[in-house]
Every structure is written in C-alpha cells, then in structure tokens.
C-alpha positions in Angstrom: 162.3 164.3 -60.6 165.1 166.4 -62.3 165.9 165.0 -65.6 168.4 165.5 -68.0 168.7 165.0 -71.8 172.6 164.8 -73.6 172.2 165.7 -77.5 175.1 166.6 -78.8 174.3 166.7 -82.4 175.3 169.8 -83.7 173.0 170.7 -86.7 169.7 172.6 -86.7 167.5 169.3 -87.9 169.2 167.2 -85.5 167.7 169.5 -82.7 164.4 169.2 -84.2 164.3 165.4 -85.0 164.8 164.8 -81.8 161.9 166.7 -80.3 159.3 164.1 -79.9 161.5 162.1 -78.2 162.5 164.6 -75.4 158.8 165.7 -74.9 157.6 161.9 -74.2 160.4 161.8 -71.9 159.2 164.6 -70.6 155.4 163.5 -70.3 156.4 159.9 -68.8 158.2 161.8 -66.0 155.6 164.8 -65.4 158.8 167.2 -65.5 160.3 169.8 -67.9 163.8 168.5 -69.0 167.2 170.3 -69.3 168.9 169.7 -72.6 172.6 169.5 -72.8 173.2 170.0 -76.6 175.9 171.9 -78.8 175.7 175.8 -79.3 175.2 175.1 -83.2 172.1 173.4 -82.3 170.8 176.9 -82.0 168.4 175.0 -78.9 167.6 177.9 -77.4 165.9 180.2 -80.5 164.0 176.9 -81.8 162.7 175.4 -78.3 162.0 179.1 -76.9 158.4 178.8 -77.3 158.6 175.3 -75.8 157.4 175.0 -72.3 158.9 171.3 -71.2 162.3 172.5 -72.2 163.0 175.0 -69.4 167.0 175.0 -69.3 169.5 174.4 -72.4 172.6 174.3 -71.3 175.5 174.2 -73.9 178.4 172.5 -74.8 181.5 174.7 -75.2 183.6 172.5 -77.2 185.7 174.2 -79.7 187.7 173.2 -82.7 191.1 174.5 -81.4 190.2 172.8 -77.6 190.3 175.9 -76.1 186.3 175.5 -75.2 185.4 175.3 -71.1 184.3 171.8 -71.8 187.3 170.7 -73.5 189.6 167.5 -72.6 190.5 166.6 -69.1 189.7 170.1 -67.2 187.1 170.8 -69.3 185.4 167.6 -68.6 185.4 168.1 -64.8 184.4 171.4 -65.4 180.8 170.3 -67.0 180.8 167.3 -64.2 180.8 169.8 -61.8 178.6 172.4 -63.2 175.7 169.3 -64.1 176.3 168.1 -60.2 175.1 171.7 -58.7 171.9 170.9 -60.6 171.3 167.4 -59.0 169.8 165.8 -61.7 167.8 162.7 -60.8 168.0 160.4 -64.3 169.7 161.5 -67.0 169.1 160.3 -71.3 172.1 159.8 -73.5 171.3 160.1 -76.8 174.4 158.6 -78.6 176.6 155.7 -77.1 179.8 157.6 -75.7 182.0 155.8 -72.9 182.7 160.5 -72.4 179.0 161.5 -71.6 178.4 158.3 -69.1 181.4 158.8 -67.2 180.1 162.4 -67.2 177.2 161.4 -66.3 178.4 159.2 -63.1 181.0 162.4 -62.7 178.0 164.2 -62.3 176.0 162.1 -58.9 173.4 161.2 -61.7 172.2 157.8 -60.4 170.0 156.4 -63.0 171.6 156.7 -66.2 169.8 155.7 -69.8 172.2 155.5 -72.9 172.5 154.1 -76.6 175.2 151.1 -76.3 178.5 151.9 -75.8 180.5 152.8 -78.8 178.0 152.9 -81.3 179.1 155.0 -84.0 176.7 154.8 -86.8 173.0 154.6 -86.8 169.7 155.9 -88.7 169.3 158.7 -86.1 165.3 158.7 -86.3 165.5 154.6 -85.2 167.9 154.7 -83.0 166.3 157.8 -80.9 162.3 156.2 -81.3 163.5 152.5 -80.0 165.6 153.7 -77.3 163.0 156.1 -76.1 159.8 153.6 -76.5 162.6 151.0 -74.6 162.7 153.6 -71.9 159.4 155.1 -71.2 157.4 151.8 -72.3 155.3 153.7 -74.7 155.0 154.0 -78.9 156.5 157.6 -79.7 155.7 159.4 -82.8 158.3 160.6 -85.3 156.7 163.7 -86.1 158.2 166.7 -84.9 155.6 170.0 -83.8 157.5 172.9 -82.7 155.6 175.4 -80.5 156.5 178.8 -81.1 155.1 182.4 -80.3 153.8 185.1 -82.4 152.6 182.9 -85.3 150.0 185.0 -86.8 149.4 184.9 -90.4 149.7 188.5 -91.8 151.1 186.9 -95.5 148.7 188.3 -98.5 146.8 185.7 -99.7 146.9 186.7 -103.0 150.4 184.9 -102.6 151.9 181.1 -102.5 154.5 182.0 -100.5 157.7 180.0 -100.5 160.9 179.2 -98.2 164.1 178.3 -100.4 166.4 176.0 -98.5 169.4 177.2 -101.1 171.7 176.4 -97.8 173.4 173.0 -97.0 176.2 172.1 -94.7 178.5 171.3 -98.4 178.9 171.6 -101.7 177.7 167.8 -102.5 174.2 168.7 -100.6 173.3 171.9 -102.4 171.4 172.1 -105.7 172.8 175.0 -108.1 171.7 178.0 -107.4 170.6 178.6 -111.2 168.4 176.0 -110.6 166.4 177.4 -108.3 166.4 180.7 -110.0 164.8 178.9 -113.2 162.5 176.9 -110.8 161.1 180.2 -109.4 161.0 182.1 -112.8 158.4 179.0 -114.2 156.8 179.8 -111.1 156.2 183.3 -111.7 154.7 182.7 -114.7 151.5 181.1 -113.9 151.4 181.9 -109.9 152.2 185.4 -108.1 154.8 184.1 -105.8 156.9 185.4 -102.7 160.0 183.9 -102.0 161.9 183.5 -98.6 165.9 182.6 -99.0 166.6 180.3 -95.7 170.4 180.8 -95.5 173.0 183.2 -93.6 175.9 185.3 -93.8 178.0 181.6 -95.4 175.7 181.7 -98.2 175.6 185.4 -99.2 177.2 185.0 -102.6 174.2 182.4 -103.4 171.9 184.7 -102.0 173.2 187.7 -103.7 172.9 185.8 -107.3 169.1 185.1 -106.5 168.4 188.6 -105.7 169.7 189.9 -109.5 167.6 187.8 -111.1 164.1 188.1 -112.0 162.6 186.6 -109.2 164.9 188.4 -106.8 162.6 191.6 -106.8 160.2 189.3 -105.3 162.8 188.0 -101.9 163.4 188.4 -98.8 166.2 186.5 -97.8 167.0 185.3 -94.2 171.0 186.2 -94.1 170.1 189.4 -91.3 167.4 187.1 -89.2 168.0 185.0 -86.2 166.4 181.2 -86.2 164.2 182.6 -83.9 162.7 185.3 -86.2 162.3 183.3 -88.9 159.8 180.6 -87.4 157.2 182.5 -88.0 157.6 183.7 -91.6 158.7 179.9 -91.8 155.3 178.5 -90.6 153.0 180.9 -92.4 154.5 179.4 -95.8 152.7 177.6 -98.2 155.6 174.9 -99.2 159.5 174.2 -98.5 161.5 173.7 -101.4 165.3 173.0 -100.6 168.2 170.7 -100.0 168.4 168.3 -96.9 169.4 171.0 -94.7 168.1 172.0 -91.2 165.7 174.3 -92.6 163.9 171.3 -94.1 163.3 169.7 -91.0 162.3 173.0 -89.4 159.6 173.4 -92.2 158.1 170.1 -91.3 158.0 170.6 -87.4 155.7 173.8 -88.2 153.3 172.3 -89.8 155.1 173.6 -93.8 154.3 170.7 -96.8 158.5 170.7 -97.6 159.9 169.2 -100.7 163.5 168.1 -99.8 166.3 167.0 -102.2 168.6 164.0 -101.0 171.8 164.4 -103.3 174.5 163.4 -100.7 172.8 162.0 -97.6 170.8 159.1 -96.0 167.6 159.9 -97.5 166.1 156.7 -94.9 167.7 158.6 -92.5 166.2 162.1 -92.6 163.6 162.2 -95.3 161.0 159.3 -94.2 159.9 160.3 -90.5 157.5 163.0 -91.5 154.1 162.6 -93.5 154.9 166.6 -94.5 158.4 165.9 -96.5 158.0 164.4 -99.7 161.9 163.9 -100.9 163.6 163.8 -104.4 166.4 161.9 -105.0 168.9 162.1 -107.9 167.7 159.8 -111.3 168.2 156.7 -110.5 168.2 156.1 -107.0 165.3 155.3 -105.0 165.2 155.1 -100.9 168.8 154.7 -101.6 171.1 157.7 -101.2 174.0 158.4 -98.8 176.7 160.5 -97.5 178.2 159.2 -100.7 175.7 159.6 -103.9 177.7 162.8 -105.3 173.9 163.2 -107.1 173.5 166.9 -107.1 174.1 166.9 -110.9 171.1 164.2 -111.5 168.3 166.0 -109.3 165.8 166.0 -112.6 164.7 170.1 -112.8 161.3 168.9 -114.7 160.5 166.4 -111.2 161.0 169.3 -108.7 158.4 171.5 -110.9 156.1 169.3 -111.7 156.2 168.2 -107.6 156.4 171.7 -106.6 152.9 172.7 -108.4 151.1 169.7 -107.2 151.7 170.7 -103.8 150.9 174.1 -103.9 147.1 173.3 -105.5 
C-alpha cells in the first residue's frame, strides 16, 4: 500500500510534533509514507535520517501566488503530480475542503481527514485522536527523531547548552540581555559552552551575545543547516529558549529543554513531552496564548534556579 501524509504546517516544531503520528501510520500499514508538507518545514534535513519517511514532497505555495502549487493551475498541477504516484490511502492532517478535493483530484480512493473546516485546534489532540481513530491503536506524544552521525565528541568537562534566542516574533522571544545575564550566572559556578540556535533573521541578536562575556564561549548556528545542527543539538546537556522550533527539536533528541510560553498555547505545545518543563510569565499557569503579551513577566530568578536543577 502507497500512503500519503498532507501536513502543511509550516514551522520547524510542527514537523516534529507530528512525527509519532506519521510513524504509527506508518507501522499500521507496514509501508514508508510520503509526506506532503511546506518547504519551511525544513522535512527533508530533520527526517533525513528517518527510514519510514522515504519521499517529502513540497508545497510550492508562495506569498505573491506565483508558487507551482498556487490557485486554480497550481492546484491541478499538484493533482497531477500526486496521481503519477498512485497513492493508495491518503491522511489529512487539518480539515481543508482544498487538500480533499486534491486528494479525490488525485485517484486517492481512501481518504482520512480532520472534519471539514476546522480551523482551530490544540494541534497535539487533534493529530493523537484522529490518528488512534484511524489506526485503532493508543499513540504516544513523544516525538524521537533518528538521525546519523550522533557521536558525542563534546568535552565533558562541559554542560553544554543550546540557546533558543530565536522565535517566529517579537511577543515570543525573551530579551536578549536576559539570556546574556542568565549565561554569565552560569559561568560563574559551571564551565559552560553555549550553542545560539538561530539564523541569518536573528544576527543582530546573535551578534550582541557574542560581545559579551559569555560570547567567547559560542558557537552560534546562523552558518549551519537544520541538518548539521542535530547532532551538536542532541549531544547537549539542556535546551533553554523561547517556544520556538528549536524547543521541540531539543525534545525529539532525547535534550531535557526548558521552554518559555510568553505569547503562545502553552497546552498546546509545551505538555506532550516528559523532556520540556515550561515557564510561563508570573501569573499565569497552564494558561497562556497567542495573546499573553508576557515576555516582560518571564521571572529571570525562575529560569536560573530551573536551569541549575536540571543540569545536576
């Protein structure tokens, strides 16, 4: 059986939340599964080491509609291109009326989707009772990404530490002077190493970091691909960071991450994994949103005092 997967999620954790979910699909039908997901999703560096993903297969949607995939022609082109596969069963992981009448475009007879027009959901729900709906079986939330080349050449004499200083806007990201006073306490009782996860957007962040006193001790990601960065990732002793896809990454190699909610659905993204212990903004407890605007009342004296329990 030929089976295909629609994610169309565009962020880095989205590709990883869903993981489990695609790999039970996977082991219910005995066959590696194509995943039709967005280009942002960066699918093909974080499943490359993945053997029941064999084929990703982008969306190319753009902003100004000038993508292959875009409107009417675009539409029938995809159609087209996923009917030359001959997929047998096909898993829609949201509830567009678009991807099932792709889908039936397509010759795919059996067809598994959210409801139709669903717009909002907690992702990690939604994904684990429509898959255990389909496949009959309790699925795990917890994400384990396989990945290549993983050996451990970090000095031991070391914590070393990813610093998720990214986020997707201003309202998700913790000041960057923050984390520069969180490493300097650091430094003071530990010899520390410290690994900036973000890219050429967050230069002028990462630039600050690398003036200051723990800079001398950085190596920052902007010059790495997602795929060279799993393994410095998953040889790490702790995550500390925004809710940002670097987060989830952490978790999904095995990384204890401490994640700060300021802006989004901490039920959402920060309760699925027994590796992510969250802090939210004083005040609010299993309760922010999209909408907290908290970034000011992450308390500095909780992250440190979190941060050195869990690197005992």
């Amino acid at each position: 059986m030929k089976v295909l997967v629609i994610q169309q999620r565009m962020g880095l954790g989205d590709a990883v939340l869903y993981l489990p979910y695609i790999l039970a699909i996977s082991k219910k039908f005995n066959s590696p599964i194509s995943l039709l997901t967005s280009k942002n999703s960066k699918a093909d560096q974080l499943f490359s080491g993945e053997e029941k993903i064999n084929e990703i297969i982008f969306l190319d949607r753009k902003k100004d509609k000038s993508g292959t995939h875009d409107g009417i022609k675009g539409f029938f082109n995809l159609a087209k291109q996923l009917k030359e596969k001959k997929f047998d069963r096909v898993f829609i992981f949201n509830g567009s009326l678009r991807y099932f009448l792709l889908a039936k475009a397509a010759g795919i007879k059996i067809i598994s989707q959210y409801p139709l027009f669903r717009t909002r959901d907690n992702i990690i729900n939604s994904a684990k009772v429509f898959t255990e709906n389909e496949i009959g079986s309790i699925v795990l939330s917890e994400p384990n990404l396989k990945i290549k080349n993983s050996q451990n050449k970090f000095d031991k004499e070391f914590k070393h530490i990813c610093l998720g200083i990214s986020a997707s806007g201003p309202t998700k990201r913790w000041g960057i002077e923050n984390y520069i006073n969180l490493c300097d306490e650091l430094i003071k009782t530990k010899k520390c190493k410290f690994y900036i996860a973000g890219g050429k957007d967050d230069l002028d962040l990462i630039n600050i970091f690398k003036k200051s006193k723990s800079g001398k001790n950085c190596i920052s990601f902007e010059n790495y691909s997602i795929k060279e960065t799993l393994p410095i990732i998953k040889n790490c002793d702790l995550y500390i960071g925004n809710d940002t896809g670097w987060a989830h990454i952490s978790c999904s190699l095995g990384v204890k991450s401490l994640t700060l909610f300021m802006d989004s659905p901490v039920m959402a993204y920060g309760k699925y994994s027994t590796r992510m212990k969250a802090i939210e903004p004083e005040g609010e407890k299993d309760s922010t949103t999209h909408d907290t605007l908290g970034k000011d009342k992450i308390s500095f004296e909780k992250v440190l005092s979190n941060t050195l329990e869990l690197l005992v």
